[in-house]
C-alpha positions as CSV (number, residue, x, y, z in Angstrom):
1,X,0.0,0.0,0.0
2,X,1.4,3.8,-0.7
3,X,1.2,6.2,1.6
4,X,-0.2,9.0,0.4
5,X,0.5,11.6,3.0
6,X,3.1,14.1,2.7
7,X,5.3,16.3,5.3
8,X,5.1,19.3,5.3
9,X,6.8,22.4,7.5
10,X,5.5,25.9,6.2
11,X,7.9,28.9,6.6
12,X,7.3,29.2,10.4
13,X,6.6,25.7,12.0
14,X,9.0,23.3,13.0
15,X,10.2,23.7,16.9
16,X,12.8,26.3,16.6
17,X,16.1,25.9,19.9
18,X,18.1,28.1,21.2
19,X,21.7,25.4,21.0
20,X,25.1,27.5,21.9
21,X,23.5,31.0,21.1
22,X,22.9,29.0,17.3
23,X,19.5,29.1,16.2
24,X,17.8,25.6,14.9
25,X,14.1,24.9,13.6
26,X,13.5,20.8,13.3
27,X,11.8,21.2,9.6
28,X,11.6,17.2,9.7
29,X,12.0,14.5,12.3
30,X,12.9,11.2,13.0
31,X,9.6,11.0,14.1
32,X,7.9,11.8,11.2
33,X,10.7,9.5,8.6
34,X,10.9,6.1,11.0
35,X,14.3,7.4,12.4
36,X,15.6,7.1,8.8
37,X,16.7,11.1,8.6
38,X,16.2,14.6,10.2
39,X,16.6,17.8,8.7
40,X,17.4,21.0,10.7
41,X,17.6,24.4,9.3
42,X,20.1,26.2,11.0
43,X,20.9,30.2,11.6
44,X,24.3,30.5,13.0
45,X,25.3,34.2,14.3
46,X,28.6,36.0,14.0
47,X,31.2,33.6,16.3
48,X,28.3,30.8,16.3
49,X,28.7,27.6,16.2
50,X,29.3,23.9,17.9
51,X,32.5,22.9,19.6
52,X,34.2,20.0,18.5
53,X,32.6,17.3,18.5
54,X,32.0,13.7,16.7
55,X,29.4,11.2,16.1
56,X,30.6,7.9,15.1
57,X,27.3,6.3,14.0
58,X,25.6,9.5,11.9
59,X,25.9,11.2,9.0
60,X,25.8,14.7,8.8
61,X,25.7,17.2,5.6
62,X,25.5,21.1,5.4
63,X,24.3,23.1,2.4
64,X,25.3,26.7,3.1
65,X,22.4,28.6,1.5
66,X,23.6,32.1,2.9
67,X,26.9,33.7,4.6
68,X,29.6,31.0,5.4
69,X,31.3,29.0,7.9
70,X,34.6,27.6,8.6
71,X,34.3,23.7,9.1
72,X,37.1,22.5,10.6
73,X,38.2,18.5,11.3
74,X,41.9,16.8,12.3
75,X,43.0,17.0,8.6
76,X,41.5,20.1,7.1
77,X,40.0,23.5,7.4
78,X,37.2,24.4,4.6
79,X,35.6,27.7,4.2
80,X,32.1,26.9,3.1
81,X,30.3,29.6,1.4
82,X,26.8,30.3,0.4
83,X,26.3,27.6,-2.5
84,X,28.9,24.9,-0.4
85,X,27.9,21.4,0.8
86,X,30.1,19.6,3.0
87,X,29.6,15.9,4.1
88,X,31.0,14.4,7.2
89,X,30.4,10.3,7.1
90,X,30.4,7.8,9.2
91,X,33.1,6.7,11.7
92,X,33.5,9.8,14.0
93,X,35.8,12.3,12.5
94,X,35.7,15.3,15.0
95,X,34.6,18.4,13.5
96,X,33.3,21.5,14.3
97,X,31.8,24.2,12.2
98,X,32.1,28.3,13.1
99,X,30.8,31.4,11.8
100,X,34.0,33.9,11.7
101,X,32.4,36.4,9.6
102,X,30.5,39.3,11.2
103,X,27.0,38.2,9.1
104,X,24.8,35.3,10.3
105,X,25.0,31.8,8.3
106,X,22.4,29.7,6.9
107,X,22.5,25.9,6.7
108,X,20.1,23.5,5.7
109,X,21.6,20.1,7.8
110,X,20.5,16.5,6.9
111,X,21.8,13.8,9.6
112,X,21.1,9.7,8.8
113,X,20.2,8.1,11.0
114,X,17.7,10.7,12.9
115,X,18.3,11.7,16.5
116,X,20.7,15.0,16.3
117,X,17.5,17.0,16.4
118,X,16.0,14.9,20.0
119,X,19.4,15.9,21.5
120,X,19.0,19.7,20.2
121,X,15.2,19.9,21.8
122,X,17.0,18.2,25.6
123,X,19.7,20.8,25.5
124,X,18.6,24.2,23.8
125,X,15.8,26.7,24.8
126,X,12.8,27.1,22.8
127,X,12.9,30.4,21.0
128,X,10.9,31.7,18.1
129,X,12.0,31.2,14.4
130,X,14.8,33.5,13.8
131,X,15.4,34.6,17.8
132,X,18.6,34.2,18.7
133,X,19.9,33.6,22.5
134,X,23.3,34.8,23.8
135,X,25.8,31.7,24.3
136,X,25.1,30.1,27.8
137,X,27.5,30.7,30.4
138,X,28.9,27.0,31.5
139,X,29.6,25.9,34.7
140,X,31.4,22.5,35.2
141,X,28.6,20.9,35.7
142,X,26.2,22.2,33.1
143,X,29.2,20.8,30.9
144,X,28.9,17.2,32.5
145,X,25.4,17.4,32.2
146,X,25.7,18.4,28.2
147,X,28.3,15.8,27.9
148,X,25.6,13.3,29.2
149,X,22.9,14.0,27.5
150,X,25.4,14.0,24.0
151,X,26.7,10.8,24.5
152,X,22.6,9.2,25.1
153,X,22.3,10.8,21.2
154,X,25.9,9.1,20.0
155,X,28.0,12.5,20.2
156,X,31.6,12.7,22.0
157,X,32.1,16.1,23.0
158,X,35.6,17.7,22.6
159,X,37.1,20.8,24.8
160,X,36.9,24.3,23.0
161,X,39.9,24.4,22.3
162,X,40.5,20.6,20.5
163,X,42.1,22.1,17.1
164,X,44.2,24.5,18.5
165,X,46.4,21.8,19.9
């Protein structure tokens, strides 16, 4: 039997978080594709960004669709600008993406399997689409408790300063 149904996210639904001052809106769900993907639209502002981190048992892709980012792992540094799509595949290569310009980035992020976008709604704030939070201040143990919830999704988090080592 076909399924006849079809997803859809209009220009201002999807649950939009507040993760590291980054703004993210879940436009699809593993919830909604049987775990098989997730796609997050992502506004990142000026210095924005993850830390390193890595995620041995997901794929992850950006399309840069405005502004850029510098997307750094062990064996390269890549600035992706508006037009750019970078893959990172499976078998945990830490990485990290930033914003270094002084306008905010746009990316459209695709993980496989889904579950990114569960850990994003545990650990970020619910905002409205397009509000963007300041950067939480981190105590040790808000960082234990982040490290926690990362590894339940299949993330290793790395300290902020893992590349310039």
């Amino acid at each position: 039997m076909r399924s006849t149904a079809l997803n859809i996210t209009e220009p201002q639904d999807g649950a939009c978080f507040s993760v590291v001052g980054d703004t993210y809106r879940l436009l699809i769900t593993g919830a909604q594709t049987g775990g098989k993907f997730a796609v997050i639209d992502m506004l990142i502002p000026p210095q924005g960004g993850p830390g390193p981190h890595a995620h041995a048992q997901m794929e992850e892709s950006f399309y840069v669709i405005a502004g850029e980012i510098v997307v750094r792992s062990e064996k390269q540094t890549y600035i992706a600008r508006e037009g750019s799509f970078v893959h990172i595949p499976l078998g945990g290569t830490i990485h990290n993406f930033k914003n270094e310009s002084d306008t905010n980035a746009h990316l459209l992020c695709t993980v496989t399997p889904a579950g990114l976008e569960e850990m994003f709604r545990e650990i970020g704030t619910p905002v409205e689409p397009g509000q963007f939070l300041p950067p939480p201040y981190l105590l040790p143990d808000d960082i234990e408790r982040m490290k926690k919830i990362a590894e339940k999704y299949g993330q290793e988090l790395f300290p902020p300063d893992y590349f310039k080592s």
